[in-house]
C-alpha positions as CSV (number, residue, x, y, z in Angstrom):
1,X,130.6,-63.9,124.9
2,X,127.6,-63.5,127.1
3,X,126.1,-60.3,125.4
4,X,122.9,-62.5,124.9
5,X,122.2,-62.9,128.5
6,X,121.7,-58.9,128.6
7,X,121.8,-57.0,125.4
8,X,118.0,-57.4,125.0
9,X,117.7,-55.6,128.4
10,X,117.4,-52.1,129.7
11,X,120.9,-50.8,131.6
12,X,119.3,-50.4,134.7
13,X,118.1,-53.7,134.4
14,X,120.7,-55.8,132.9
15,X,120.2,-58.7,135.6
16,X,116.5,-59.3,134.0
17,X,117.3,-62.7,132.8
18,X,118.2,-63.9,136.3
19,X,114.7,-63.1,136.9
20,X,113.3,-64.9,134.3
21,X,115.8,-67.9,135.4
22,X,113.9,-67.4,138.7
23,X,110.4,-67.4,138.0
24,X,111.1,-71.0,135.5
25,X,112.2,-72.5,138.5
26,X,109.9,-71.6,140.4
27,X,107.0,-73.3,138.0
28,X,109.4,-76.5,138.2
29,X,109.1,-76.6,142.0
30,X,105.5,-76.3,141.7
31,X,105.3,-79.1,139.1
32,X,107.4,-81.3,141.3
33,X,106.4,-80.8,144.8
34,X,102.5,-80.2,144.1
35,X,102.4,-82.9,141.8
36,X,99.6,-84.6,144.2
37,X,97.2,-81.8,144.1
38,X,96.8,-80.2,140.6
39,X,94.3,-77.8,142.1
40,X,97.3,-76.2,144.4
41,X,99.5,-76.5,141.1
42,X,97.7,-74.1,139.3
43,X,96.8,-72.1,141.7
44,X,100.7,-71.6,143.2
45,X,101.4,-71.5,139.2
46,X,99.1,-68.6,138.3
47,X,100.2,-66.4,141.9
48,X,103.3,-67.0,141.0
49,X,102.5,-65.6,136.6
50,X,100.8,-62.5,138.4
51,X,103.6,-62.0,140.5
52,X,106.4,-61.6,137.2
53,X,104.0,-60.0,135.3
54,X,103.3,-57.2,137.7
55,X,107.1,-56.6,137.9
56,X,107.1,-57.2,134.0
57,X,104.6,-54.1,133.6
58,X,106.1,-51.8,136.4
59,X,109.9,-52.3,135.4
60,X,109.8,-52.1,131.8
61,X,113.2,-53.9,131.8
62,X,113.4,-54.7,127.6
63,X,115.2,-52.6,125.7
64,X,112.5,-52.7,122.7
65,X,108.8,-51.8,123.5
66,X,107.6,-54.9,121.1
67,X,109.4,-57.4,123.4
68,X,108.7,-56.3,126.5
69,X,104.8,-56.4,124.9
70,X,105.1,-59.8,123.8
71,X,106.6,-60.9,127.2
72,X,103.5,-59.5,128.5
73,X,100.8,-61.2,126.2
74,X,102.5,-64.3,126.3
75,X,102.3,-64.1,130.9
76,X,98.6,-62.9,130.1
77,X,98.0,-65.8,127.9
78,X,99.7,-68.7,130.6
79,X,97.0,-66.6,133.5
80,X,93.5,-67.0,131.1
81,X,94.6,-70.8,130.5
82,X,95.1,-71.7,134.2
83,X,92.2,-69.7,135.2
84,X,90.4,-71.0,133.1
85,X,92.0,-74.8,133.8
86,X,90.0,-74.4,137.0
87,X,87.0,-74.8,135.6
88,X,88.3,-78.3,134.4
89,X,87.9,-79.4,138.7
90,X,84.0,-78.8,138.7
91,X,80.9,-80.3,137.3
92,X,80.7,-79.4,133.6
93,X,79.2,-81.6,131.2
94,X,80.7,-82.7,128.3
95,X,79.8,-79.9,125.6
96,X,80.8,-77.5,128.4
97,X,84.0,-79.1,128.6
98,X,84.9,-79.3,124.7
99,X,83.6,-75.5,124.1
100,X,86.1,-74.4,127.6
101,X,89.0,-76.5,125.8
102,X,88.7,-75.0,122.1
103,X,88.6,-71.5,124.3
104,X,91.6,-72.4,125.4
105,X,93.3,-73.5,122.1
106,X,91.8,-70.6,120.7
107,X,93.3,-68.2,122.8
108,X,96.9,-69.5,122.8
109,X,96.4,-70.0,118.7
110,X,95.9,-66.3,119.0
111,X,99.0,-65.2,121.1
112,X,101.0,-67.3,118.6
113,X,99.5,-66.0,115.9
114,X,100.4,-62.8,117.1
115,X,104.4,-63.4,118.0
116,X,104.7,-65.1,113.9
117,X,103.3,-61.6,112.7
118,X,105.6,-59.6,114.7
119,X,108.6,-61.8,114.0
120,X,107.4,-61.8,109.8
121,X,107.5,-58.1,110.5
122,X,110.6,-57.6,112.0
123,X,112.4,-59.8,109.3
124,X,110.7,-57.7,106.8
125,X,111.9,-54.6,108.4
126,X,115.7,-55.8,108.2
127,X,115.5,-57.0,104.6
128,X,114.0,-53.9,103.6
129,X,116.6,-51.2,105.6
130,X,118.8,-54.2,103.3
131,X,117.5,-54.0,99.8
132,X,116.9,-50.3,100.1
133,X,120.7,-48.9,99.0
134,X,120.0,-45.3,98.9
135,X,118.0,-44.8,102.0
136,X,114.7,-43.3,99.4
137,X,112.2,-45.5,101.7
138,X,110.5,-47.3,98.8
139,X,112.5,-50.4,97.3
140,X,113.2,-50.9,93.1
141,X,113.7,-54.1,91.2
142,X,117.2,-53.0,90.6
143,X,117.6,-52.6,94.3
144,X,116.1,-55.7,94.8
145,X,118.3,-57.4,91.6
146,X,121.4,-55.7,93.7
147,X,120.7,-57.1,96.5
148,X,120.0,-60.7,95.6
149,X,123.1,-60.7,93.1
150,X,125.0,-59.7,96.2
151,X,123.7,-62.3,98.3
152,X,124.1,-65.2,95.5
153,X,127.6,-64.2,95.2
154,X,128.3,-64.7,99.1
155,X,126.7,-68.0,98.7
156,X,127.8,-69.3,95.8
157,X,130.0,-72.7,95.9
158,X,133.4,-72.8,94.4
159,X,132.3,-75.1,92.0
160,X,129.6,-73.0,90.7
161,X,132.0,-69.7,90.8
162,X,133.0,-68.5,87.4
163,X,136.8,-68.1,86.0
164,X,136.4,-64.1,86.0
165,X,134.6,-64.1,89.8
166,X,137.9,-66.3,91.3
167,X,140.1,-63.6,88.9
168,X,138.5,-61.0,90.5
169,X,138.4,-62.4,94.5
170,X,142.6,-63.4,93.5
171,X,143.0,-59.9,91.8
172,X,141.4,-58.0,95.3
173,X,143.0,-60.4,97.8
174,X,146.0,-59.8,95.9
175,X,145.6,-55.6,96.3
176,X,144.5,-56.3,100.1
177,X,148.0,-57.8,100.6
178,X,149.7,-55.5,98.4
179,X,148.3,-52.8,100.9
180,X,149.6,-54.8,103.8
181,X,153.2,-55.1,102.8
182,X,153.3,-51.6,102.1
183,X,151.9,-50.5,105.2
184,X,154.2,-53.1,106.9
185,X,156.8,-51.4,105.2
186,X,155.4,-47.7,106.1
187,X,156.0,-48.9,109.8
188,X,159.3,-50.3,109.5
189,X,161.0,-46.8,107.8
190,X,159.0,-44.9,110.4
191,X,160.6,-46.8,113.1
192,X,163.9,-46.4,111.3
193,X,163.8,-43.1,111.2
194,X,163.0,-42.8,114.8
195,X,166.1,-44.3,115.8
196,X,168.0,-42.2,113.6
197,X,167.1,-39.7,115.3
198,X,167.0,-40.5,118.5
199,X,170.7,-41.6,117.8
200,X,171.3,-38.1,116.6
201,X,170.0,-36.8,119.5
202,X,172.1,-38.6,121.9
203,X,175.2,-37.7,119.6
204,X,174.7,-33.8,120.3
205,X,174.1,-34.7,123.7
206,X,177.4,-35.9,124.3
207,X,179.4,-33.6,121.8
208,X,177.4,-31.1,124.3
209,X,178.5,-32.6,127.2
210,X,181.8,-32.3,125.8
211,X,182.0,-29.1,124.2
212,X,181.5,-27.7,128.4
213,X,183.7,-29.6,129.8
């Protein structure tokens, strides 16, 4: 399905992704057709930033706070390093040059930095609403043993599965279809007796129509 293209977006603005779409294209065009002045690239580049991230702040169009916060850090972070790429286009000597580059490096290390510790966080967050079976809020080493028993039986190969685990997978598929047949079976005498009666039904109908005649 296309869920992807929209789930991670507000209602009202489910179309936010075209957007997106819009503003990448936009930075190709710039790459392409200003590719003879890289003074005009970065400035039409960083007008163009300002302009998505203004709408990014005033629309709010994520669904989660933490996204639509990282989509904003990560515009702020492409605006500091073409401002500061400007600087590249006057007269700096050479230590002034390697100290405006490591600033640079610095502060994208930084935003990255920041989107691994959010996404640690957020994986830590699911494993732990996981591991923790009866909703307590702290976590157990038999919690924890559950859970990665669980998780090693899922994975296991065949080859690696014990005699009693495939008696016990034949054993419940075997109940699962047992459970089938006689709900297949339910349905058919429900049916049957449906008829019967609607059969029934029509018989007093016409022993009606005849009795008046």
């Amino acid at each position: 399905t296309l869920g992807f293209l929209y789930s991670g977006y507000r209602l009202k603005r489910w179309y936010w992704e075209m957007v997106i779409m819009i503003r990448k294209m936009l930075n190709v065009f710039i790459v392409v057709f200003l590719a003879r002045n890289p003074e005009y690239q970065i400035w039409a580049a960083m007008w163009t930033i300002a302009l998505f991230l203004s709408l990014n702040v005033l629309l709010r169009p994520f669904k989660f706070v933490i996204l639509w916060k990282l989509e904003n850090l990560s515009l702020i972070c492409i605006m500091i390093t073409l401002n500061l790429g400007l600087f590249y286009f006057s007269d700096l000597s050479d230590l002034e040059r390697d100290l405006l580059t490591y600033f640079i490096l610095a502060v994208n290390a930084i935003v990255l930095f920041t989107f691994l510790i959010n996404i640690v966080r957020e994986m830590l967050k699911e494993v732990y609403t996981a591991v923790d079976r009866d909703g307590d809020g702290s976590l157990s080493c038999q919690e924890l043993r559950d859970y990665l028993i669980i998780k090693w039986r899922e994975k296991k190969p065949d080859c690696m599965r014990s005699k009693s685990d495939v008696r016990k997978e034949t054993i419940d598929l075997g109940r699962r279809q047992n459970w089938l047949a006689i709900d297949v079976n339910q349905r058919k005498h429900r049916r049957k007796r449906l008829t019967n009666r609607l059969l029934d039904a029509t018989a007093l109908y016409g022993y009606w129509l005849e009795y008046y005649r």
